[in-house]
N, C-alpha and C positions, 0 to 999 in steps of 0.2 A: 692412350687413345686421344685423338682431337676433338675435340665440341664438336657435335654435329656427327661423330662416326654412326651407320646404320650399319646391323650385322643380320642378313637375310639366311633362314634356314628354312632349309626345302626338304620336305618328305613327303611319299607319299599320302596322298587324301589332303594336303595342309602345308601353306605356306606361313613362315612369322618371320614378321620383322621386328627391329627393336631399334631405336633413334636412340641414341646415349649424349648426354649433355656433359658440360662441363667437369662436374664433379662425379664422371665418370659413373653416374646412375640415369634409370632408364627417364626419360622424360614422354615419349608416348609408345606405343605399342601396337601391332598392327596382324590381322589375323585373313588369310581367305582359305576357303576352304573346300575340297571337292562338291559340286552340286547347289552351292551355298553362295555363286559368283556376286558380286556388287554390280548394280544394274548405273550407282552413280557414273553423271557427265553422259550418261545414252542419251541418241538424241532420236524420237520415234515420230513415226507418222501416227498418231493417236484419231480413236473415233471416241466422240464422245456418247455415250452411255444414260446416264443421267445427270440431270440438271439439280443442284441443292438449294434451294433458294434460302434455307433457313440460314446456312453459312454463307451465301453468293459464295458458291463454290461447284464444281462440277466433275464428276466421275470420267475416267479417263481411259478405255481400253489401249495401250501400248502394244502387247501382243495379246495371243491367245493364253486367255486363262489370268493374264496379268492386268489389275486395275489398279492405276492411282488417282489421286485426286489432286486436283487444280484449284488453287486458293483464288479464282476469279473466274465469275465464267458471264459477265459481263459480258454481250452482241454472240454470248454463242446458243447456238442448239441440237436440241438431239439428235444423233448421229451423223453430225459434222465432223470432217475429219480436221485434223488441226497438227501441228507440229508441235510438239514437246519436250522438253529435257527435265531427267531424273537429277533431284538436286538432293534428295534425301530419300535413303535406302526403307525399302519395309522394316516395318518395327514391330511386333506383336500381332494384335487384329489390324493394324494399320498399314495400307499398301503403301507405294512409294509416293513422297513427295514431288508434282512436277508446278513446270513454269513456262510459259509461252514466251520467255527471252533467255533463249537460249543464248550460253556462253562457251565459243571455242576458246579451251584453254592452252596452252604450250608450256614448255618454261620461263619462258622470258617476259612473256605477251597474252593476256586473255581479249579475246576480241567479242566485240556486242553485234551481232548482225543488229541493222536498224537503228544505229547509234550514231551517235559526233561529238559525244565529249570525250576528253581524255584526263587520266588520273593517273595518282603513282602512289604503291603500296608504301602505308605510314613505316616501312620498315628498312626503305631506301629511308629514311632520314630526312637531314639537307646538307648535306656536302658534296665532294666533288665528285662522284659517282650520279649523285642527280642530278648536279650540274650537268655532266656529258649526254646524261637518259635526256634532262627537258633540250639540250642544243638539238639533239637526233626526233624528236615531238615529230616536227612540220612531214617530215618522210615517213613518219607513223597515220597521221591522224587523216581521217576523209568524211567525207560527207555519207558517206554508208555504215561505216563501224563505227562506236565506241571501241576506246584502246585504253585498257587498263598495262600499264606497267609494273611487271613482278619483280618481286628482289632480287630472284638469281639473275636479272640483266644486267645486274652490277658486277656478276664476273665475265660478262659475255662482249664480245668483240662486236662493233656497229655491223659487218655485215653478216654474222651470224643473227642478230633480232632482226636483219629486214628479211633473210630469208624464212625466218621464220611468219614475220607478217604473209610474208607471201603464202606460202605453205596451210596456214589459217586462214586465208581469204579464199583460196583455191579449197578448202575443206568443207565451207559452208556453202560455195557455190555448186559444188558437186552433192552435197545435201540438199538442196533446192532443187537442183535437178530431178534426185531419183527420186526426190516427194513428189512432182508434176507426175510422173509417170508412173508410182504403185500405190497400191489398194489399202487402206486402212484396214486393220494396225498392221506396219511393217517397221523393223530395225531400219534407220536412216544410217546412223552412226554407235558402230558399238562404242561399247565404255570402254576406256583401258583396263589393262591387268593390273592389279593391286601393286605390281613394282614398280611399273612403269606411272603410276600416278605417284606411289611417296617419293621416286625422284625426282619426277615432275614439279613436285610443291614443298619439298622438307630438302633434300640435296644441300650443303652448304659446302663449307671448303674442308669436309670430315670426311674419312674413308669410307666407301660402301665395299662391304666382306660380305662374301658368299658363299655359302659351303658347296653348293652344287655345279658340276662343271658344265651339263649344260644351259642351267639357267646364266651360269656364270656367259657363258658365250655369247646368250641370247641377248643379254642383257649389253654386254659389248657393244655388238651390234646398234641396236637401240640408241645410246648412247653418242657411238661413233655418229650417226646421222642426224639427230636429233636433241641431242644433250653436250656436244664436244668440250662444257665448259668443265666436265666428271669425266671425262675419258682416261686420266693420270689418275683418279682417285678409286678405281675398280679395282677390287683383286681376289682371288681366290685362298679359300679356307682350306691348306693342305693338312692340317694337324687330322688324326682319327679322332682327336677328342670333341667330342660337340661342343660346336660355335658358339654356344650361352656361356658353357662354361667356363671356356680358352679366353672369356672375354669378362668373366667373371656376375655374371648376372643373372646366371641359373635361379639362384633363390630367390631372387626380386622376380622375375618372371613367373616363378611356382605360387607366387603370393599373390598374384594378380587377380583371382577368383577370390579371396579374401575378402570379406567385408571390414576386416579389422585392419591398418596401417597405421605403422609406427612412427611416432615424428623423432627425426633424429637425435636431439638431444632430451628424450625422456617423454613419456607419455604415449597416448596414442590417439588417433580417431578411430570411429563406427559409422563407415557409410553404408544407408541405407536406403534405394529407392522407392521411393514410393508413388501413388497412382500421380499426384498435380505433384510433383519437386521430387527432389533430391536431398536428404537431412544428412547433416554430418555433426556429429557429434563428439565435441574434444574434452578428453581426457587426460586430468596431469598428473594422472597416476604419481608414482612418484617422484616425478622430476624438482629438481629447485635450482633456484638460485640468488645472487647476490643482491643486496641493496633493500631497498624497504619490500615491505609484500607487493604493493602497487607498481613498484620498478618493475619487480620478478615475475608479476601476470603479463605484464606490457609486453614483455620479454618474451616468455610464455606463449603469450596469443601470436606475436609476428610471427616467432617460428611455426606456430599450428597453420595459421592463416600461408605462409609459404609452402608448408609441406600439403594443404586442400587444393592450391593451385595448381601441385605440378599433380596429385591426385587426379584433379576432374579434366587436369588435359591427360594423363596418361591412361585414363579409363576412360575418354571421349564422354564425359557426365555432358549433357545439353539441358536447357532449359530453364527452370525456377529453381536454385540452390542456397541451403537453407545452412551456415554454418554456425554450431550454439558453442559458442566461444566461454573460456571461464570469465568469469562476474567482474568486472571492474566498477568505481567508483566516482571518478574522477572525467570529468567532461572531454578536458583538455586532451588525454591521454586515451581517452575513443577516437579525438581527431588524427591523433597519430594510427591509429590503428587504421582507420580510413586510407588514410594517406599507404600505409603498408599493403594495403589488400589491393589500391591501385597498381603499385607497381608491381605487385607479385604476380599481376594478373596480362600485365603492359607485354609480357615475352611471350602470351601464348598469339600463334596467330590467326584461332578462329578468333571472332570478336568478342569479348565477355564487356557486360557492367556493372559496376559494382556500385547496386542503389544505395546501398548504407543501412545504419544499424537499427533496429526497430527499441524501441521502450523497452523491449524485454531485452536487450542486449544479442539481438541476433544478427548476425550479418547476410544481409541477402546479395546476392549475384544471378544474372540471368548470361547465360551458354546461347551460342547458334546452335542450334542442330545442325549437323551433317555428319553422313555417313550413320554407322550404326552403334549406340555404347557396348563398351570391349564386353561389358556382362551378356548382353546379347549372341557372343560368342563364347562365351565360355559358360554360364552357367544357367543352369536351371532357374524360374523363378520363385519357386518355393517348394520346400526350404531349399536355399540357395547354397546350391554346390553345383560341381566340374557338371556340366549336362554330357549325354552320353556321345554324341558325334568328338565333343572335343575330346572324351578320355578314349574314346576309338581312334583317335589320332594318335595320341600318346603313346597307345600297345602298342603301334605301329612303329612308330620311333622308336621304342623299349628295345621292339623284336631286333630291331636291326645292329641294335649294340650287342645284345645278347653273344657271347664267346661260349664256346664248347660245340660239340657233335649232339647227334642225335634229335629223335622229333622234338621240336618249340608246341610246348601246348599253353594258352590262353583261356584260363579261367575266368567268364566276368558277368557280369548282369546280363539279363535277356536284353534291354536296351540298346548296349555296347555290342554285344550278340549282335543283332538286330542291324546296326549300322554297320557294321562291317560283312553284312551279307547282303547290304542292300543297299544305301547308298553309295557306301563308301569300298564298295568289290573291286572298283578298278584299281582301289590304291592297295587293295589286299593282293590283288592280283600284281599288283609292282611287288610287293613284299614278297610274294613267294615267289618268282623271279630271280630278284638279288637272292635271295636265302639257298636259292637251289632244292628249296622242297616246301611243301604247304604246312602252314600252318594249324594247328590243332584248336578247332574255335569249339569250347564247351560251358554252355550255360549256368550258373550257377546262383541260382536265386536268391542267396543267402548274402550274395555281393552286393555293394553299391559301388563298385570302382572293379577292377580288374587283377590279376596277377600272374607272369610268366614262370615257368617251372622245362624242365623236359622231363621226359620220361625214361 
């Protein structure tokens, strides 16, 4: 597989993706779910609700039933309506993040209504690909937007990014439109589907595999219109064997509700969340190696320090992150380590920083937030394991490999029960479908996880 291959698999109740890097392991991971949509990049006509003066912050009705908060509410007031965009998904008791600059994003192009500078993502570089992006600038840039340049425009053709400008300015002014004219809170602009944003922002020059033929289609399409620089790189997953595993990433993926990860050559970390940060905790169990002790920790810590980086991008970790590295001695050789944790950290492209090491030899890092951490989809938060929607997804997958005759019955927690007769029926309802007969859902209180049998 190429750097960069995404392998998308689709079942009923639950979409997953999986981004694979380099060394042909997963580097982020991507989950949506029946009922469970990501409300990121919407863009609403908001009424404001309450005023927070303790935070200079202000409460946000979006829709009915749905409140986020605004980190400014500076010239506003109560039950002002206002335009907003979701920049960051509910999280626990926390509703969505929003922002009064809002950002139309594309592939190629994110545009600032109300803007006039222009930027280029640190990931263009400087070479001759930015070369060509800053000559093409002047047919970008106006007096009305900010124009941020994204790095898939380095594989895009000049007039594919101006129709795309076009396309995005024609986006937001048709947003201004239907805000003149409806009633607070109204949907201005939905979000995208969860594929159509990680090709949107992750795509490189690596295959996107999809097991499903119509999403495969869908996604075609999409692509054909609006992505044409991935049009040669889509292809469909004919094997019966599931896509994780034909791709070999099945047990990296099943490890991902794990709080324990193994660092490659020996040892392990303990990530644990907690209320203000993230602690990660490394372990060199029994790993060694060569040269004095000092050599062999230095050694030790880049690798831990490398395998926490691709950790808190592949688990979307945000915020205060605390990693308690083994014990060194020597000054010179915590500069190095510094220096390791910068560039280990230089490939993810939400932004991290990495403040440095405290007296007690800890390494601290601060995450953007956005979107939602992968635990948030997969498990419970205490004690932490598979939460019930996601291993009701699972059965669901299970049932459909399942070979032989006769009734499919489903033993599992009243939970798992529970979401499969109520959130998540439409996708039960796809399963008995393809199966040609319904499935057997029986309770079983003595479970904490599920198991298929027939009768």
């Amino acid at each position: 597989m190429k750097d960069g291959t995404i392998a998308i698999e689709v079942s009923p109740g639950e979409t997953r993706a999986a981004l694979i890097g380099s060394d042909q392991r997963l580097i982020e991971f991507h989950v949506d779910r029946l009922g469970r949509q990501s409300l990121l990049d919407g863009v609403y006509l908001g009424r404001v609700r309450h005023i927070e003066p303790t935070h200079s912050g202000a409460f946000v009705e979006i829709t009915d039933g749905v409140t986020g908060f605004l980190n400014q509410s500076k010239g506003l007031t109560q039950g002002q309506a206002i335009i907003v965009q979701v920049m960051r998904d509910a999280s626990g008791d926390k509703g969505p993040a929003l922002t009064r600059r809002p950002v139309m994003r594309g592939r190629y192009l994110a545009i600032t209504p109300n803007g006039s500078n222009l930027s280029f993502s640190r990931e263009l570089g400087a070479g001759r690909e930015k070369a060509r992006l800053e000559d093409l600038a002047p047919e970008l840039a106006g007096d009305e937007y900010g124009v941020s340049i994204r790095p898939a425009a380095a594989f895009a053709e000049k007039e594919t990014i101006l129709e795309e400008a076009s396309r995005l300015h024609g986006a937001w002014a048709e947003i201004s439109e239907v805000a003149d004219a409806a009633s607070a809170p109204a949907l201005l602009s939905p979000p995208p589907n969860g594929i159509v944003r990680l090709l949107r922002d992750r795509a490189t020059k690596g295959e996107v595999i999809i097991d499903d033929r119509e999403t495969f289609r869908e996604t075609l399409m999409v692509v054909q219109d609006f992505m044409p620089d991935l049009y040669g790189l889509i292809r469909r997953h004919e094997s019966s064997e599931p896509i994780f595993d034909a791709l070999g990433i099945a047990d990296e993926v099943d490890m991902l509700a794990d709080r324990v990860a193994p660092i490659p050559r020996g040892g392990h970390l303990t990530i644990d969340a907690l209320e203000a940060l993230t602690a990660i905790d490394v372990d060199r169990g029994g790993a060694s190696g060569s040269g004095s002790r000092e050599d062999a920790l230095l050694t030790f810590n880049i690798g831990a320090i490398a395998e926490s980086a691709r950790q808190i991008r592949l688990r979307n970790i945000a915020g205060l992150i605390v990693i308690d590295l083994i014990s060194m001695k020597h000054k010179a050789k915590k500069d190095v380590l510094l220096q390791a944790a910068k560039k280990a950290f230089r490939a993810d492209p939400n932004p991290s920083d990495v403040l440095g090491l405290t007296t007690a030899g800890l390494l601290e890092i601060t995450r953007r937030r956005t979107g939602l951490p992968l635990s948030d989809w997969l498990n419970t938060p205490s004690p932490a394991r598979l939460d019930a929607s996601a291993q009701a997804c699972a059965a669901l997958r299970a049932a459909l490999r399942e070979s032989g005759t006769g009734p499919l019955t489903i033993d599992a927690s009243a939970g798992i029960i529970t979401q499969l007769q109520g959130p998540l029926r439409s996708a039960l309802n796809a399963v008995n479908r393809k199966l040609g007969q319904d499935l057997i859902l029986r309770p079983d209180p003595s479970r904490a996880g599920f198991e298929l049998h027939r009768q």
